[in-house]
VOROKOL-281093 format. One line per 8 residues: number of its first residue (from 0); their letters; for each residue x, y, z of C-alpha. Coordinates in steps of 0.1 Angstrom, whole numbers, plus 5000, padded with zeros to 4 digits. Example, Ala and Ser with C-alpha at 12.3 -4.5 7.8 and 13.67 -1.06 7.14 Angstrom:
<sites>
0) AS) 5123:4955:5078  5137:4989:5071
</sites>
This chain:
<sites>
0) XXXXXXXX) 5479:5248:5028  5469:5215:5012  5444:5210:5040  5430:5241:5035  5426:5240:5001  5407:5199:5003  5385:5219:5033  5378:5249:5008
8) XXXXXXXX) 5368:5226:4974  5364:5191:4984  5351:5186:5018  5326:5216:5021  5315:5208:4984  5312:5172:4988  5295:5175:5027  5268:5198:5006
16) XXXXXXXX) 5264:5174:4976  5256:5142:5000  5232:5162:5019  5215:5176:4988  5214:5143:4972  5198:5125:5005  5171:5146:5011  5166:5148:4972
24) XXXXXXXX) 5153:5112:4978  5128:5125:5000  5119:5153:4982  5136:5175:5009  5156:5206:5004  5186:5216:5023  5182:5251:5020  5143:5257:5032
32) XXXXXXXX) 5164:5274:5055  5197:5290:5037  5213:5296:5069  5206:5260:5090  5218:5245:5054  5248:5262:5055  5257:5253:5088  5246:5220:5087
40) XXXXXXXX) 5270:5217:5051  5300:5238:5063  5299:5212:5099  5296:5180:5078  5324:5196:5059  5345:5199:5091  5337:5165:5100  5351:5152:5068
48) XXXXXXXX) 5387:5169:5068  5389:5153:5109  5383:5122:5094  5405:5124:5064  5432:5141:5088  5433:5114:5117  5434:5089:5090  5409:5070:5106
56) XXXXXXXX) 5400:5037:5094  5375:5029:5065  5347:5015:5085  5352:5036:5116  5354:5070:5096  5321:5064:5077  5304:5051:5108  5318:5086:5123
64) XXXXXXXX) 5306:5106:5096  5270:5087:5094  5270:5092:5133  5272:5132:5121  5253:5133:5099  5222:5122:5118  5228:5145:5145  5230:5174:5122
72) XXXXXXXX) 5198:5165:5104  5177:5159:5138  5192:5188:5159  5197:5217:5134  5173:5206:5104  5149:5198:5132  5134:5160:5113  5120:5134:5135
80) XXXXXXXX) 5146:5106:5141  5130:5081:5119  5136:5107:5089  5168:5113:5099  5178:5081:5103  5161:5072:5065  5180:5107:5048  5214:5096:5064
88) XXXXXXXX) 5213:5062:5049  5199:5077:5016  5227:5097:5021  5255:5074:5024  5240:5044:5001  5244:5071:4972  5276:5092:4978  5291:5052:4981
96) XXXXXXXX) 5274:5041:4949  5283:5072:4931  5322:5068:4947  5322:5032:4936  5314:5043:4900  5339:5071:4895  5368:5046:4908  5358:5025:4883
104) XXXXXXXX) 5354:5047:4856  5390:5058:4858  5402:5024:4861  5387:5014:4832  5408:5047:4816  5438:5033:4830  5442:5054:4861  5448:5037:4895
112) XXXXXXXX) 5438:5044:4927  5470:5061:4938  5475:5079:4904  5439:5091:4909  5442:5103:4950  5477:5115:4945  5481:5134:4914  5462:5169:4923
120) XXXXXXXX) 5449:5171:4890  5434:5138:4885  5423:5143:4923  5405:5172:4919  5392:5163:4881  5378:5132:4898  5363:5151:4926  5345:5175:4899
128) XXXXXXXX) 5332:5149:4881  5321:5133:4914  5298:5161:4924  5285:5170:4889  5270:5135:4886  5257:5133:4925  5244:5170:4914  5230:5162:4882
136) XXXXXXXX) 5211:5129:4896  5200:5150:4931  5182:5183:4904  5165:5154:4884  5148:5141:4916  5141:5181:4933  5130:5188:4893  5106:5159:4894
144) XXXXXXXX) 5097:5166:4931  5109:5125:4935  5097:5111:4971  5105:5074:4975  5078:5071:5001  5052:5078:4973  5060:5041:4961  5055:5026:4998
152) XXXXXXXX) 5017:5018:5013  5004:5050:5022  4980:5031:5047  4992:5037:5083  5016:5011:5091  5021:4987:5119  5055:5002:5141  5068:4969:5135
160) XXXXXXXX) 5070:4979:5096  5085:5007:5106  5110:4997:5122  5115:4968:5093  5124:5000:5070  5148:5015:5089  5169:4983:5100  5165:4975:5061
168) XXXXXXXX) 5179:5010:5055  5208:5003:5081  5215:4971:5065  5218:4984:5029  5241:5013:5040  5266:4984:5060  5263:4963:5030  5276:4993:5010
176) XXXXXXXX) 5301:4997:5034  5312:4961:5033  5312:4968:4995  5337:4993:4999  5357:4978:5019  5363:4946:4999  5370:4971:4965  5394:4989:4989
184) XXXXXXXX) 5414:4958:5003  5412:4945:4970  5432:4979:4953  5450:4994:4981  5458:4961:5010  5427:4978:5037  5428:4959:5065  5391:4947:5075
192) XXXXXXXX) 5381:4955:5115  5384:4921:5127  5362:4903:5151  5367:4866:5159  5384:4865:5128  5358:4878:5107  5353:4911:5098  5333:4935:5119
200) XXXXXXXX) 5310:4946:5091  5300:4914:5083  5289:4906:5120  5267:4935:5118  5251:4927:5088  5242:4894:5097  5227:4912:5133  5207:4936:5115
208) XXXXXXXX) 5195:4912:5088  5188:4889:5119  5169:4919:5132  5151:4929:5101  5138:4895:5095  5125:4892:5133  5105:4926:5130  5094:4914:5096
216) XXXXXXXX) 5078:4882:5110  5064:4903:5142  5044:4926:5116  5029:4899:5096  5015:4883:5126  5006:4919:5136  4988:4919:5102  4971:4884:5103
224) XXXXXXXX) 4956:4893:5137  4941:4926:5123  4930:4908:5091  4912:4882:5116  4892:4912:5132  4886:4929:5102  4870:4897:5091  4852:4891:5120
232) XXXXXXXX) 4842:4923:5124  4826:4922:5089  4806:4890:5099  4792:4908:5130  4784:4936:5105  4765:4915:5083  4750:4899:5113  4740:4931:5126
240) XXXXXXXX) 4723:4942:5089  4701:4913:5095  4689:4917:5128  4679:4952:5118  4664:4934:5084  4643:4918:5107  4638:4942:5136  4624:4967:5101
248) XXXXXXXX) 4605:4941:5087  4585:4933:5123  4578:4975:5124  4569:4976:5096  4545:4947:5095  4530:4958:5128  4526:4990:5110  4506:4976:5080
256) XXXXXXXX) 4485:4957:5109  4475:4987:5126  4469:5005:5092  4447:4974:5080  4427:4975:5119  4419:5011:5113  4407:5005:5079  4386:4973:5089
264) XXXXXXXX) 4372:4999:5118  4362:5022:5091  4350:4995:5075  4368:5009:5039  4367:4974:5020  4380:4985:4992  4404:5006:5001  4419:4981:5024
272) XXXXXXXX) 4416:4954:4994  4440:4978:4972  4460:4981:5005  4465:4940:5010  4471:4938:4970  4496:4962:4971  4514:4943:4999  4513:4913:4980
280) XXXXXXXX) 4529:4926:4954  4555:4938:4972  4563:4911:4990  4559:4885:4963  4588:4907:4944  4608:4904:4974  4606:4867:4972  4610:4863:4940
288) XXXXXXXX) 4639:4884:4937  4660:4860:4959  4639:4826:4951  4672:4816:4930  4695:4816:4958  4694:4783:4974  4719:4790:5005  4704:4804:5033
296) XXXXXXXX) 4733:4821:5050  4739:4840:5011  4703:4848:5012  4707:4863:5045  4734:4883:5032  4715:4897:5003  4684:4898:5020  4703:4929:5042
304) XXXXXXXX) 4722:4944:5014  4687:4947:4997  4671:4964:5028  4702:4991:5030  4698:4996:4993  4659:5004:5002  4672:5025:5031  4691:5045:5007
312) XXXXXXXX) 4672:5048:4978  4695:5026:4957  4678:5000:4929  4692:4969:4930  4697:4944:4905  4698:4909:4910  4702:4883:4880  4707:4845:4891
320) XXXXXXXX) 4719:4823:4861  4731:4796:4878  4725:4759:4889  4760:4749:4909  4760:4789:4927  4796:4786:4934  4787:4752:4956  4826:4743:4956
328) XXXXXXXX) 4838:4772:4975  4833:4778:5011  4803:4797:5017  4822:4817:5043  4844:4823:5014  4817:4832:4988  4798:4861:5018  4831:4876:5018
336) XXXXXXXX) 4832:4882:4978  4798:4892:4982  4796:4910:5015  4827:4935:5007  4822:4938:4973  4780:4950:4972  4795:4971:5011  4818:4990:4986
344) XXXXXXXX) 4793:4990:4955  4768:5009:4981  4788:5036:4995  4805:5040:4959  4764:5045:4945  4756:5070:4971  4779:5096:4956  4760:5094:4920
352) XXXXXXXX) 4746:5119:4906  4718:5102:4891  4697:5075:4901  4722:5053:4921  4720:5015:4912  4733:4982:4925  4738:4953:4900  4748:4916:4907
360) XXXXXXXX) 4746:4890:4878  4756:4856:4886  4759:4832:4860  4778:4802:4849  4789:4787:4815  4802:4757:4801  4838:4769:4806  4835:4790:4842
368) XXXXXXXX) 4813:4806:4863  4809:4842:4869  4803:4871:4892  4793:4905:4878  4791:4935:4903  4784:4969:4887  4772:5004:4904  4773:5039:4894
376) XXXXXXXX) 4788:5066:4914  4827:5077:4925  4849:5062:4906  4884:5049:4909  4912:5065:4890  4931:5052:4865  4964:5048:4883  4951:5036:4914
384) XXXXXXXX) 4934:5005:4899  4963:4981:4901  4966:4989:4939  4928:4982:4950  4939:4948:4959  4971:4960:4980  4964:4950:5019  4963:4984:5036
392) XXXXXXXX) 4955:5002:5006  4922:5020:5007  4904:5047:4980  4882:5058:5013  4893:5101:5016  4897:5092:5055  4923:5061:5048  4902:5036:5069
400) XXXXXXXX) 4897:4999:5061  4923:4985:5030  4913:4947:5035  4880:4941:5023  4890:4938:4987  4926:4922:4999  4907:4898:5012  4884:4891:4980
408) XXXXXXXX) 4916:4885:4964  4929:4864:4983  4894:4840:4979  4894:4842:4943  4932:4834:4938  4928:4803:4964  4903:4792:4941  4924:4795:4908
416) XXXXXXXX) 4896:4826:4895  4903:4857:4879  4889:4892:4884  4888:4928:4863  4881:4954:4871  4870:4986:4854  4860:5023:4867  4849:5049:4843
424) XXXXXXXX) 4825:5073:4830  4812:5071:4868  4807:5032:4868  4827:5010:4884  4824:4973:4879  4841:4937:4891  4843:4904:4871  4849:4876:4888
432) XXXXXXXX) 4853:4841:4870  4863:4809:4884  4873:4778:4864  4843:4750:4858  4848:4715:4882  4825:4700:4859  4821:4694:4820  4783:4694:4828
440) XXXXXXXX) 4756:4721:4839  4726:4721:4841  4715:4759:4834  4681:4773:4854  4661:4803:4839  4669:4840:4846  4660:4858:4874  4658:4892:4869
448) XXX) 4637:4916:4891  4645:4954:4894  4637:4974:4927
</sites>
């Protein structure tokens, strides 16, 4: 009759609280499907009184039940393994913590152990108490729609990252186990699995922290070697934006030679003399707008972004303050500021809904020197800002690239310079300072020129 009565209002009850709990942290609900949830509790519930009625010990009855419980959830809830695997650790790590916590709390009132396990009263009370809190902390998360993924990269993830999660998830459930076990040998002389005299939770800990830590190197080479494309890859792009600079520019001089030809055939002087002013003119602004930038390879560079600006009916701003230009950092370095910061401010301007606009301003002070990249267009929100810099992170709608502006970071912190960034009122701009190597300059006039 006992047996029946734990079955009836502790095991069922406590099976359905764990499971309600877990999937709470995934913002999953056990009874999307009342009958599977049922099931799924009232089997879980079965496997608790075997347990409990074999008097199996510690470790092997919650490696039983965890065993279960995955099964369950992948054969009758129908989740992938991986989810299964993440809700029955989710599972156990809580109903643990929760356990540890009420133990503790009736200590600290006097009770013991025994008095608490034995006495039906102080049993059941405790059991009560048990599943009100596991309940009350599981309707927070379902109330809040919780989902702990929302705080991990949303970017798709190496499988090696993956798998880094869920031996991490493995080795946070043992770890709770091994918690357990010591309060239990501790209050009631449990005996510890032993293995080469040392207990067989603590071997598996230190395999799947061995593990873990293997995977986690694997992914951040994984991650180095895509950063390394990505970053080659943007070279080639940049590469590729000048050879079409110069493939446009050759068309389109030939095309001014024919026009001219036709015009000297006609022999229309003076149309043909407002024609070569005009040209003039235009290409005297192009010069000058780029006269203050003494690297070649960063002229290059903004020599194309200027031609896709043109390309796409974008103004752009150019404003060179500056004697040193950033001389002490790599120029490698100083194209990719440049390079993925104007690539973004371009496709962010294109999405304005008035003139679009480019703006760079380079400058430098007596304290620090200075990038300033501005454009109008989609903005970033709010709550999103701090993560711009997170590798893998990307505001793009289709979820492709997060490294450009990883990487920018990464330049301006291995030069000790800071960066802010602000997005609103549909502009969106970067500051970028670096500490001044010098306590000279020697300032140049401004170049401004607007096309």
């Amino acid at each position: 009759m006992q047996a029946i009565l734990d079955f009836i209002l502790v095991r069922i009850p406590q099976a359905n609280v764990a499971l309600f709990i877990g999937m709470a942290v995934f913002n999953r609900s056990l009874m999307y499907n009342w009958k599977r949830g049922v099931t799924v509790s009232v089997l879980f519930g079965v496997a608790f009184q075997v347990a409990y009625l074999f008097h199996i010990d510690h470790e092997s009855k919650m490696l039983f039940l965890f065993s279960c419980v995955f099964l369950l959830i992948t054969f009758l809830l129908k989740e992938k393994w991986g989810m299964a695997l993440l809700i029955s650790i989710s599972t156990f790590v809580l109903i643990t913590l929760m356990e540890l916590l009420l133990i503790l709390s009736f200590e600290w009132m006097g009770f013991t152990y025994e008095q608490m396990t034995q006495n039906p009263v102080t049993r059941y009370t405790g059991m009560a108490l048990y599943l009100l809190i596991c309940l009350g902390l599981g309707a927070i998360m379902r109330r809040y729609r919780f989902d702990i993924r929302r705080i991990m990269p949303r970017k798709k993830t190496s499988g090696y990252l993956s798998l880094v999660i869920l031996v991490g998830g493995i080795e946070l459930f043992l770890m709770c186990l091994a918690w357990m076990n010591n309060f239990m040998q501790y209050y009631l002389s449990h005996e510890f699995v032993m293995v080469g005299g040392v207990p067989l939770v603590y071997w598996l800990i230190l395999i799947f922290f061995l593990l873990m830590m293997s995977l986690f190197v694997k992914h951040l080479k994984v991650r180095v070697h895509e950063v390394e494309e990505m970053s080659q890859l943007f070279y080639e792009k940049n590469i590729r934006e000048l050879i079409k600079q110069i493939n446009l520019t050759k068309d389109d001089a030939l095309r001014h030679y024919r026009t001219l030809d036709q015009l000297l055939d006609k022999k229309d002087y003076e149309v043909m003399g407002d024609y070569v002013h005009q040209l003039l003119r235009d290409a005297t602004a192009s010069q000058k707008l780029l006269s203050g930038i003494k690297n070649p390879a960063i002229s290059a560079l903004l020599q194309a972004k200027l031609t896709a600006c043109d390309t796409a009916g974008i103004s752009f701003h150019l404003q060179v303050r500056t004697e040193t230009q950033l001389d002490f950092i790599k120029t490698y370095d100083v194209i990719k500021v440049l390079g993925n910061l104007l690539d973004n401010a371009i496709r962010a301007s294109q999405q304005a809904t008035d003139q679009p606009y480019v703006k760079l301003i380079w400058q430098e002070t007596e304290q620090k020197h200075s990038l300033y990249i501005e454009n109008n267009g989609a903005t970033i929100p709010p709550e999103k800002l701090d993560r711009v810099w997170d590798l893998g992170y990307s505001t793009k709608p289709s979820g492709d690239g997060g490294t450009g502006l990883a990487i920018v970071k990464k330049v301006i912190d291995q030069y000790q310079g800071q960066v802010d960034i602000h997005s609103a009122d549909g502009i969106t701009s970067f500051h970028i300072t670096f500490p001044r190597k010098k306590e000279t300059t020697q300032n140049v006039g401004s170049h401004a020129i607007m096309t």
